[in-house]
C-alpha positions as CSV (number, residue, x, y, z in Angstrom):
1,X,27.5,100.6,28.6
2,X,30.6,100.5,26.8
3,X,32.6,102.3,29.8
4,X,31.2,99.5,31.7
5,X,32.7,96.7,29.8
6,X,36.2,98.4,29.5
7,X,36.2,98.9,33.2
8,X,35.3,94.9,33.3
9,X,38.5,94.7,30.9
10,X,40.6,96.4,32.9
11,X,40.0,94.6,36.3
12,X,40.0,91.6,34.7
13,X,43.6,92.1,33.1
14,X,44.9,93.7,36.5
15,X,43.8,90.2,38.0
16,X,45.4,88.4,34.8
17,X,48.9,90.6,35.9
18,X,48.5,89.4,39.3
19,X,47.9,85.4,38.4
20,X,51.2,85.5,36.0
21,X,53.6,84.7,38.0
22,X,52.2,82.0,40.6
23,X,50.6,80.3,36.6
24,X,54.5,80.9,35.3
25,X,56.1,79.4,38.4
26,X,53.6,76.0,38.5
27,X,54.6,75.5,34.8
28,X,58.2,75.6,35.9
29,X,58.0,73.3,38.9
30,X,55.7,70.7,36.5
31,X,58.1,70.7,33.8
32,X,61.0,70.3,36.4
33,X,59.0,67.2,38.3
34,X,58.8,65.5,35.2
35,X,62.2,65.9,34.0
36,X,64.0,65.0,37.2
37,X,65.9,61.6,37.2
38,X,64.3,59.4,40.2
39,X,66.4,57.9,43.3
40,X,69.4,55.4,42.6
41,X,67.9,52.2,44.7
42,X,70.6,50.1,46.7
43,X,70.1,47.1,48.7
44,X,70.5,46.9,52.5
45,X,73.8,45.5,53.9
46,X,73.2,43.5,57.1
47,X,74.8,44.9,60.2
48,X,77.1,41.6,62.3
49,X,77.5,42.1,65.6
50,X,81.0,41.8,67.7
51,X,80.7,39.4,70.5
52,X,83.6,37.5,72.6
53,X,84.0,33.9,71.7
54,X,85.9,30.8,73.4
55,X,85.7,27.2,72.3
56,X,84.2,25.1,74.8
57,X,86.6,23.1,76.6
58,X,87.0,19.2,77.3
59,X,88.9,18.9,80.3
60,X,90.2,16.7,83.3
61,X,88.6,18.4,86.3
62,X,90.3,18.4,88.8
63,X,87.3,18.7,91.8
64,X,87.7,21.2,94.1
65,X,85.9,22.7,97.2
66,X,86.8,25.2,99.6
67,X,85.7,26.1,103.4
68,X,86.8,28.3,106.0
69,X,87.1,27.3,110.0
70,X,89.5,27.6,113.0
71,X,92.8,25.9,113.7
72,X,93.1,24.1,117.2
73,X,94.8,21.3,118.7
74,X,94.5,17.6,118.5
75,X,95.1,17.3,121.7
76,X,94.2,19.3,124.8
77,X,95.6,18.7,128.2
78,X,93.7,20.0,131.1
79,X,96.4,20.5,133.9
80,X,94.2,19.7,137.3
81,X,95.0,19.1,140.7
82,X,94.4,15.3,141.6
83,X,95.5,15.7,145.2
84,X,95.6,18.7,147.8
85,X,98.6,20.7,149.2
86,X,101.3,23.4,149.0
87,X,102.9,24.1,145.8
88,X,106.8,23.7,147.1
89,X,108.4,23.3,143.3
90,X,107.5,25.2,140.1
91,X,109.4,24.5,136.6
92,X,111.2,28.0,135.7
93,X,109.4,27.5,131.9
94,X,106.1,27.6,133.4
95,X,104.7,30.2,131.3
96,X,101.8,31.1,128.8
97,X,103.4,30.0,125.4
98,X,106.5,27.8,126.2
99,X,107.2,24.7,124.7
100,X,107.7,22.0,127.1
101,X,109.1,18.4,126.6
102,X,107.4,15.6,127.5
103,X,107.4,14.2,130.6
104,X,109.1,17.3,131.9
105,X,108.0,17.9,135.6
106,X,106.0,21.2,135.7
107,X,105.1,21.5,139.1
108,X,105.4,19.6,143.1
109,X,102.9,19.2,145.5
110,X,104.3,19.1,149.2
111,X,104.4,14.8,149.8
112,X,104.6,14.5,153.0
113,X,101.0,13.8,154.2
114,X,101.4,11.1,151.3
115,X,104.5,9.9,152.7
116,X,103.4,9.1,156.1
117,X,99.9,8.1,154.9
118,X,102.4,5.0,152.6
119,X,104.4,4.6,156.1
120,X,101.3,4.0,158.0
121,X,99.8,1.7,155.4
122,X,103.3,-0.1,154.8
123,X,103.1,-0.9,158.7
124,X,100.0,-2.1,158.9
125,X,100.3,-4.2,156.3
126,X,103.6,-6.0,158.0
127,X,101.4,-6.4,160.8
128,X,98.7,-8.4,159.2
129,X,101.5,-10.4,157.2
130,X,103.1,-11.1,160.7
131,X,99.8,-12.4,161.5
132,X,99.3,-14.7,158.8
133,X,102.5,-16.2,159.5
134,X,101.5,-16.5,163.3
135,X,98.3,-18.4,162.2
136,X,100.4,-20.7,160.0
137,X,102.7,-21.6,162.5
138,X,99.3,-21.8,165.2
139,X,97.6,-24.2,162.4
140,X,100.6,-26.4,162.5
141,X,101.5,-26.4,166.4
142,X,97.1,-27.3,166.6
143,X,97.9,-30.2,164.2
144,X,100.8,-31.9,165.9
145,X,98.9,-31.1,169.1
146,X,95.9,-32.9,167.6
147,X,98.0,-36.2,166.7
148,X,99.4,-36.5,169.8
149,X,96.2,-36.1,171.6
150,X,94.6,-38.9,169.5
151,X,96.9,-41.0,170.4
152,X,96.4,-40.5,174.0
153,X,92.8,-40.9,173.9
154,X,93.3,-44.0,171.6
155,X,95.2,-45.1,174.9
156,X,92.2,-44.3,177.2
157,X,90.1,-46.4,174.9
158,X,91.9,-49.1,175.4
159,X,92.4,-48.7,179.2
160,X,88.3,-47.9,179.4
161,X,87.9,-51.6,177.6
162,X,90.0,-53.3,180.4
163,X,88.8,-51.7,183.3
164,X,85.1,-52.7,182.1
165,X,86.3,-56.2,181.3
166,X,87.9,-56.5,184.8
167,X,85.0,-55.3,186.6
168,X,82.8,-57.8,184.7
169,X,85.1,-60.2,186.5
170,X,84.7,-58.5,189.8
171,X,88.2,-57.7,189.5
172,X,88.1,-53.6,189.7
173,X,85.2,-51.7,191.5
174,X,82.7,-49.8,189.3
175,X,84.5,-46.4,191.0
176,X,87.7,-47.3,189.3
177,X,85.9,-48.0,185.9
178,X,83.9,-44.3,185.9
179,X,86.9,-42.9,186.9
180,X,88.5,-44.3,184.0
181,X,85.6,-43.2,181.4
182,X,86.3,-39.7,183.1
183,X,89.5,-39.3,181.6
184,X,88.4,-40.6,178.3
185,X,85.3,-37.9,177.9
186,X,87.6,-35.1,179.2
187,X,90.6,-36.5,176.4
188,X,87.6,-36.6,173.7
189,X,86.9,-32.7,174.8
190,X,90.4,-31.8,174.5
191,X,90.2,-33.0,171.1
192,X,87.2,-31.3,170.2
193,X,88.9,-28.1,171.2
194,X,91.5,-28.2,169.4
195,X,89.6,-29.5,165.8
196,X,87.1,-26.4,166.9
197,X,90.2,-24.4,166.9
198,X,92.2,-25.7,163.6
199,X,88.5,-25.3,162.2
200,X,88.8,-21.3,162.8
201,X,92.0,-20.8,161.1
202,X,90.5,-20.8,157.5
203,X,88.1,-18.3,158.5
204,X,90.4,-15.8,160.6
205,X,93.5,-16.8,157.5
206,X,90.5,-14.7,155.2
207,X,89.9,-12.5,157.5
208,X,93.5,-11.2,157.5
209,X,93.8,-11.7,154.0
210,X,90.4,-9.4,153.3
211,X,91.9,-6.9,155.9
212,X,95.8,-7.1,154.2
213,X,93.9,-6.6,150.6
214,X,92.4,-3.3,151.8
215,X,95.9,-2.2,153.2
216,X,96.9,-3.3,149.6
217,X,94.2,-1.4,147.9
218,X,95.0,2.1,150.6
219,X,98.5,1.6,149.9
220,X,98.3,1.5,145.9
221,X,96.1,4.3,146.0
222,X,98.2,6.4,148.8
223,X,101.3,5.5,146.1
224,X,99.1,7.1,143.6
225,X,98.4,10.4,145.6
226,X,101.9,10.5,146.5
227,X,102.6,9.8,142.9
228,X,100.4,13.1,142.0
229,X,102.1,15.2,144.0
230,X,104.7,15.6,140.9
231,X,102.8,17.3,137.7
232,X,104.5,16.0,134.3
233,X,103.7,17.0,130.7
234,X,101.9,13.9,129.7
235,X,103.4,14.5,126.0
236,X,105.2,17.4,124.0
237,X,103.1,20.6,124.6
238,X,102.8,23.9,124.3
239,X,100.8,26.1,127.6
240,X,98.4,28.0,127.9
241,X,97.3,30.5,130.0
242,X,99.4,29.3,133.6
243,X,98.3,31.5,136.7
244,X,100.1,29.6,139.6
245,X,102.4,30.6,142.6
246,X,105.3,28.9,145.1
247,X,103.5,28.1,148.3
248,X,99.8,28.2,147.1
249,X,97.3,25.8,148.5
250,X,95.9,23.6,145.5
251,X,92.9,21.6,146.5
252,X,91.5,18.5,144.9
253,X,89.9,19.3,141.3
254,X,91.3,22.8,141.0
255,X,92.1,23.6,137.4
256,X,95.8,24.6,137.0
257,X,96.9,25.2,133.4
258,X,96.3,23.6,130.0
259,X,98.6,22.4,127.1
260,X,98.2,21.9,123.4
261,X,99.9,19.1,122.0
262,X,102.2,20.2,119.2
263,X,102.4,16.4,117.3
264,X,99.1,17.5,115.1
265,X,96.8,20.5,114.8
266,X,93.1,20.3,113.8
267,X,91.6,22.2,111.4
268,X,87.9,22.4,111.4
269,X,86.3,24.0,108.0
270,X,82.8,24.7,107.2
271,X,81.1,23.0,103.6
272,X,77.9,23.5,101.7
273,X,76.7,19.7,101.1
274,X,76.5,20.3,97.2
275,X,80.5,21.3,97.7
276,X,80.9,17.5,99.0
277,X,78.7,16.1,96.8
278,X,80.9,17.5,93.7
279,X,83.9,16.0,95.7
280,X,82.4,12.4,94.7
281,X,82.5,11.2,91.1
282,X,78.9,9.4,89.7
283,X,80.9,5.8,90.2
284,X,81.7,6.3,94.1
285,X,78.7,7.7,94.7
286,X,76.7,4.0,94.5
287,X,79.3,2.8,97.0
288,X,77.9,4.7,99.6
289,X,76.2,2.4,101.8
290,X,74.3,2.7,105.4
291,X,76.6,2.3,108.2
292,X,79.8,3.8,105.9
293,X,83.1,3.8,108.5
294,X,85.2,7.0,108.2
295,X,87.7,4.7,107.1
296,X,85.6,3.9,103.9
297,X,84.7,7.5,103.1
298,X,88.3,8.8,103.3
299,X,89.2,6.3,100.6
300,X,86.2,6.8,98.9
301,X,86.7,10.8,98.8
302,X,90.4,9.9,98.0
303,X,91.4,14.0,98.9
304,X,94.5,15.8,98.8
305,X,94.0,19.0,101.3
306,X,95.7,22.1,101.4
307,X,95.6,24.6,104.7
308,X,96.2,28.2,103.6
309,X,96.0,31.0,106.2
310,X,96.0,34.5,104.3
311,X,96.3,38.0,106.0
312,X,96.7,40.8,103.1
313,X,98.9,40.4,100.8
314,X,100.5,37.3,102.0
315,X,99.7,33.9,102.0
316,X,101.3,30.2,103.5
317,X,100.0,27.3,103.5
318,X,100.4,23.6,104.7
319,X,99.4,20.2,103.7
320,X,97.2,18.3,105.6
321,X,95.3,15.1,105.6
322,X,91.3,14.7,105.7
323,X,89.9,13.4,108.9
324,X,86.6,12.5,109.6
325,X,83.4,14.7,108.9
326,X,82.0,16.1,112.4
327,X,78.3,14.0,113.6
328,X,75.8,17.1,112.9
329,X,75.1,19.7,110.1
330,X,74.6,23.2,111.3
331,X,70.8,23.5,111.6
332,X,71.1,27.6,111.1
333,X,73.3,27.6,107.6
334,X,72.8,23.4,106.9
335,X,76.9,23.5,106.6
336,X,78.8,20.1,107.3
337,X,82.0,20.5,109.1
338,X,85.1,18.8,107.7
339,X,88.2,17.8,110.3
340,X,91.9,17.7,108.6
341,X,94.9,17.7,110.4
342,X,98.2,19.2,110.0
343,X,100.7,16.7,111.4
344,X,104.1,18.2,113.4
345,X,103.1,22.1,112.7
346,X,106.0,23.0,114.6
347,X,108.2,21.3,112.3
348,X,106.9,23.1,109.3
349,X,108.3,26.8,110.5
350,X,109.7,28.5,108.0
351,X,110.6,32.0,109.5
352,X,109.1,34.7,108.1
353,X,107.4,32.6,105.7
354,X,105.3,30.0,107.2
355,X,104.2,30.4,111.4
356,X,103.2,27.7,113.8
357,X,99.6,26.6,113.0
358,X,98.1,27.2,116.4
359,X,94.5,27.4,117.9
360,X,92.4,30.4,117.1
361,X,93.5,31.0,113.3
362,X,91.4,31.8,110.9
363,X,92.4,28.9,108.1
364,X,91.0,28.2,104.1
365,X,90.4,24.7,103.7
366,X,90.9,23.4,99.9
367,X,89.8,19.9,99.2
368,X,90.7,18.7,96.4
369,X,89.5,15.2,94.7
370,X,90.8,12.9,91.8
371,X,90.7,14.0,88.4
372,X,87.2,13.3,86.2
373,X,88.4,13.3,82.7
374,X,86.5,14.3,79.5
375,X,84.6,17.2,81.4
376,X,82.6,20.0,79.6
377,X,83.2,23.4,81.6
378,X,82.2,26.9,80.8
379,X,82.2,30.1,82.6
380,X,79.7,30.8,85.0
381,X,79.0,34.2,82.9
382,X,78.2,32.3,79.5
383,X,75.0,30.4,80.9
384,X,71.6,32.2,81.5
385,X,68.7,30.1,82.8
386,X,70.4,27.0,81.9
387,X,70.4,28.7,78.3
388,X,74.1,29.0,76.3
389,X,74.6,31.2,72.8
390,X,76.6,29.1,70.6
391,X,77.7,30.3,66.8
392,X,77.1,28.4,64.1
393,X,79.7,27.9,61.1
394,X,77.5,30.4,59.3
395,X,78.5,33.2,62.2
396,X,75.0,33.0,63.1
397,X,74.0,33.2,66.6
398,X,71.9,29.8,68.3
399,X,70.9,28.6,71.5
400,X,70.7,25.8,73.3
401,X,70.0,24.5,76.5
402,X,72.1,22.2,79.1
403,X,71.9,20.4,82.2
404,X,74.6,21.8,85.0
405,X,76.0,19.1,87.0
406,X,77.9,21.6,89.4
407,X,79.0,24.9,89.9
408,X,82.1,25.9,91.5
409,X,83.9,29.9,91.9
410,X,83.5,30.6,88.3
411,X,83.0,27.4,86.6
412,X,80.0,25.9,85.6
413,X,80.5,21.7,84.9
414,X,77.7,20.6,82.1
415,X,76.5,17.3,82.4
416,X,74.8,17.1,78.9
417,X,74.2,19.9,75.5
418,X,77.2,20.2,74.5
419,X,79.8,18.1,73.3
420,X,83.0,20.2,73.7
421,X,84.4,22.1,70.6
422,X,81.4,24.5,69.9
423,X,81.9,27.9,69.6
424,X,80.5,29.5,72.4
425,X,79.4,33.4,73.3
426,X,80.7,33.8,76.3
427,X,79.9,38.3,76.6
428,X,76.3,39.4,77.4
429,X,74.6,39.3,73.6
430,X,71.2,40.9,74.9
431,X,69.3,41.4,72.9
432,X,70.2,37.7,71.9
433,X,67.8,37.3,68.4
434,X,68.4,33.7,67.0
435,X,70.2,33.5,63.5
436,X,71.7,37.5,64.0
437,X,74.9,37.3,62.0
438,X,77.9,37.6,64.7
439,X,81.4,39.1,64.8
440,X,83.5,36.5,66.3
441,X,86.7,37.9,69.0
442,X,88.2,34.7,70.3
443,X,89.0,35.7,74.4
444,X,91.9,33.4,74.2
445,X,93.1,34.6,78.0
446,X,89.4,34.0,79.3
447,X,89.5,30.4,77.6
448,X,93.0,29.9,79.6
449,X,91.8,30.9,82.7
450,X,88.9,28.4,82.9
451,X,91.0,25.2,81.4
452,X,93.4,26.4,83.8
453,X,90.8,26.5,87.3
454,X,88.9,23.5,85.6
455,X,92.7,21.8,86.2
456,X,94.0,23.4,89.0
457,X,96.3,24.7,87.6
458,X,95.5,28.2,88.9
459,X,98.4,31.0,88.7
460,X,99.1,33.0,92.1
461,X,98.5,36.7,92.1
């Protein structure tokens, strides 16, 4: 029994051995825990976030579109053979490309069918002439002709009345009286001829006058022909494509050449209609009226226009005058096609700086309309869904929404939201949280550039 216990002992204090430590090492992590000071507590500094910043500019807008279309002449000349015949002259400049003078001749047509087609005419019309004098002279000869033979058969009247009074008196046999009244009736007939005669002359006077008028009318028009026969440059040109030889055979209505007249060249540049609209201040617009003239609407758009050809790194340009706007809208890309000419092209060379303007080139159009001052602009980049970030005067970030009037490259017009002067965020501030405190940077060189397109004002590259 008493082995039994002290076994029990032992065990238990082998187990007590064991237990010391972990028991020892609790104790020292309690008395630790609660001696141990507990975290310094600091409060959390908000974090403001750098975004680019511009004020937003009040300006005088200066509106401005811009189209693209093909340069070509104001006036085209279609060289074509009026009358038929050998080529017997050519001009020696007669070539693709030259410049030629106004009535310069270009090019003969052998005349001489012409010629004796005028001589034959010329002729026949001396003839008929002769012939109206003829029938003047016959008119008068049937007049005098006419008085004389009224007098005679006045005279035979009178004899008639005697011989009939005699032969009441028995005096002169009945033979001598019918006899008598014979040479009356036959002087009344001679009479009767001749007023049937004088009678004709009005209608054969408008016969030859109907038949000299055609001779007239052949004659102009054989003048014409002959005329033809010599090809002048109807104003100062400049040819085109000329395939023609001495001695060919032109016949009536053969196309020879064509010429470009060089006084004015057309420029014919394709516009959205929202571009034209923005062209139009609020105040024109209600003078718009059915039936508008061209007339009206170029003093109504009131545009200065600029032609600009660019190929690489070079550029010219010329100014230019707006036109008319063409009758239909393209019914593929609903474009409107503006006309402005560039008056004496030629005169514009500058060499090496500035070509002819001439048909086929590939032109930018810039219209450019009066200035509309006290305008809000911003760039395009600063509005999303109608939807600007503005900063407060507490730096913190707000938004508000605005109506666009226009767009144009990479200006936005507002029409109403803001009032000019606000600060506005003008990088991308997603995620944009209102009332997130904000880092102003002022983009002074972005704020430039848009006061300086809004103007057009815009510096070259």
């Amino acid at each position: 029994m008493r082995g039994t216990l002290i076994n029990r002992l032992r065990k238990l204090s082998r187990i007590a051995l064991r237990l010391l430590p972990l028991i020892v090492a609790v104790a020292v992590v309690v008395v630790l825990q609660r001696m141990r000071s507990g975290p310094v507590k600091k409060d959390a500094a908000e974090i403001s976030r750098p975004l680019r910043v511009i004020k937003v500019p009040v300006v005088a807008l200066v509106p401005k579109a811009t189209g693209y279309g093909l340069a070509g002449p104001r006036r085209v000349w279609q060289a074509i053979a009026e009358v038929k015949g050998a080529i017997v002259a050519i001009h020696p400049q007669l070539e693709s490309g030259e410049l030629i003078k106004a009535d310069t001749v270009l090019l003969k047509i052998n005349p001489a069918d012409y010629e004796l087609s005028v001589a034959g005419l010329k002729a026949n019309i001396g003839e008929i002439r002769a012939r109206l004098r003829e029938l003047v002279a016959e008119e008068k000869s049937q007049n005098a002709s006419l008085k004389i033979e009224n007098h005679s058969l006045t005279l035979a009247r009178q004899s008639l009345e005697r011989l009939r009074n005699l032969s009441g008196k028995n005096v002169v046999s009945p033979d001598a009286v019918d006899r008598e009244e014979r040479k009356f009736l036959q002087q009344k007939q001679v009479i009767q001829r001749i007023e049937n005669a004088i009678a004709q002359i009005p209608a054969r006077r408008e016969a030859l006058e109907a038949a000299l008028a055609v001779h007239d009318a052949n004659l102009n028009q054989a003048n014409l022909d002959l005329q033809r026969t010599v090809i002048r440059a109807p104003f100062d040109c400049r040819l085109g494509e000329v395939r023609l030889g001495k001695g060919q055979h032109l016949n009536t209505g053969q196309q020879l050449f064509e010429a470009h007249g060089i006084a004015a060249v057309e420029v014919e540049a394709k516009f959205r209609p929202e571009q034209m609209r923005s062209l139009i201040s609020p105040r024109k617009r209600l003078q718009f009226r059915p039936g508008i003239t061209m007339e009206k609407l170029r003093d109504l758009f009131d545009l200065t226009v600029t032609i600009r050809l660019r190929s690489g790194n070079w550029e010219t340009s010329w100014p230019a005058q707006f036109d008319r706007i063409r009758e239909t809208v393209d019914p593929r890309t609903r474009v409107i096609n503006v006309v402005a000419v560039v008056d004496s092209p030629y005169e514009k060379i500058i060499p090496g700086v500035r070509p002819a303007l001439v048909r086929g080139m590939y032109c930018e159009m810039e219209l450019r309309a009066s200035p509309q001052p006290d305008t809000i602009v911003l760039p395009r980049g600063a509005i999303r869904d109608n939807i600007v970030c503005l900063v407060d005067k507490n730096q913190r970030l707000q938004t508000r929404k605005v109506e666009i009037a226009s767009t144009r490259d990479d200006l936005v017009v507002i029409k109403s939201g803001l009032v000019g002067g606000e600060t506005i965020i003008v990088s991308d501030p997603t995620p944009a949280i209102e009332g997130m405190l904000v880092e102003s940077v002022t983009d002074s060189e972005l704020a430039a550039s848009i006061v300086q397109q809004a103007e057009g004002r815009e510096t070259k590259q």
